[in-house]
C-alpha positions in Angstrom: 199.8 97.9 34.0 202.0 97.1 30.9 200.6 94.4 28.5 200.5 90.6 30.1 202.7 88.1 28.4 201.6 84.4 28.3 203.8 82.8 30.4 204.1 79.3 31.7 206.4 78.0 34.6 206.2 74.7 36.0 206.1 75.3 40.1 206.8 72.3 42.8 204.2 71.7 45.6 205.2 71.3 48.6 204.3 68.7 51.0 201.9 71.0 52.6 200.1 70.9 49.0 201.5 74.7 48.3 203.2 76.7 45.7 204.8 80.2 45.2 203.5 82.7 42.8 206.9 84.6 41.4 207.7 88.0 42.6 207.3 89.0 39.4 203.9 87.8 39.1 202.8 89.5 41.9 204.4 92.5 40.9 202.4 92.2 37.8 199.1 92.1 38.8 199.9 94.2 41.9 197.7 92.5 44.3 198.7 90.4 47.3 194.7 88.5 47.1 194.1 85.9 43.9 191.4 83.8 42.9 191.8 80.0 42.8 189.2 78.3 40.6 189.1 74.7 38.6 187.9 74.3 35.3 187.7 71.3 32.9 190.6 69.8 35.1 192.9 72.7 35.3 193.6 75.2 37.8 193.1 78.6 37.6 194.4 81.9 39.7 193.4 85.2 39.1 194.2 88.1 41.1 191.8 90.0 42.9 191.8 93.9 43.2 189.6 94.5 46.9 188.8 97.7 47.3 189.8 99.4 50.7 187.2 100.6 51.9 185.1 98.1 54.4 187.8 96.1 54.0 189.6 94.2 57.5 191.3 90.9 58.7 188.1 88.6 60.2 190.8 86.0 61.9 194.8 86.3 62.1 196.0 83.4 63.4 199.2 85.2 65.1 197.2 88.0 66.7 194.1 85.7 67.8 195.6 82.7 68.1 198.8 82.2 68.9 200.0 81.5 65.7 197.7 78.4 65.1 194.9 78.4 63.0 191.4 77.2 63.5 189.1 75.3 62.0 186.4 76.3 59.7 183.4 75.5 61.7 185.0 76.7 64.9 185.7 80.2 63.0 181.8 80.2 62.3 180.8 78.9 65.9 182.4 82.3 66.9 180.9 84.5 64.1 177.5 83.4 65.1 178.1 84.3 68.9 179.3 87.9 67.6 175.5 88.0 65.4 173.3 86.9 68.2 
């Protein structure tokens, strides 16, 4: 990875409280997976390099549910069925 500039760009929400990361960014850090933490009132993102291996999708909304998503504690209702 060539060396990381500091770099600063101001990025509109959206309504749906979201932003985009820059192509560029991505390409970067050359991950699709970051990090989203708070400290001292900022917000911080971080990518995240996941190894391959073990790795899989738990819930896609398009393939399990016909493109809607689900709520949390419904997604853990059906994990527990699948540990019993």
């Amino acid at each position: 990875m060539a060396k990381m500039l500091n770099f600063e760009k101001i990025q509109r929400v959206t309504s749906k409280g979201q932003i985009t990361l820059p192509a560029f960014w991505r390409k970067e850090f050359g991950t699709n997976q970051v990090v989203v933490t708070t400290k001292g009132g900022k917000v911080e993102i971080s990518p995240v390099h996941l190894s391959r291996e073990g790795e899989y999708t738990v819930f896609d909304a398009i393939r399990d549910n016909k493109g809607k998503g689900i709520k949390a504690k419904d997604l853990v209702k059906m994990l527990d069925k699948i540990n019993r």
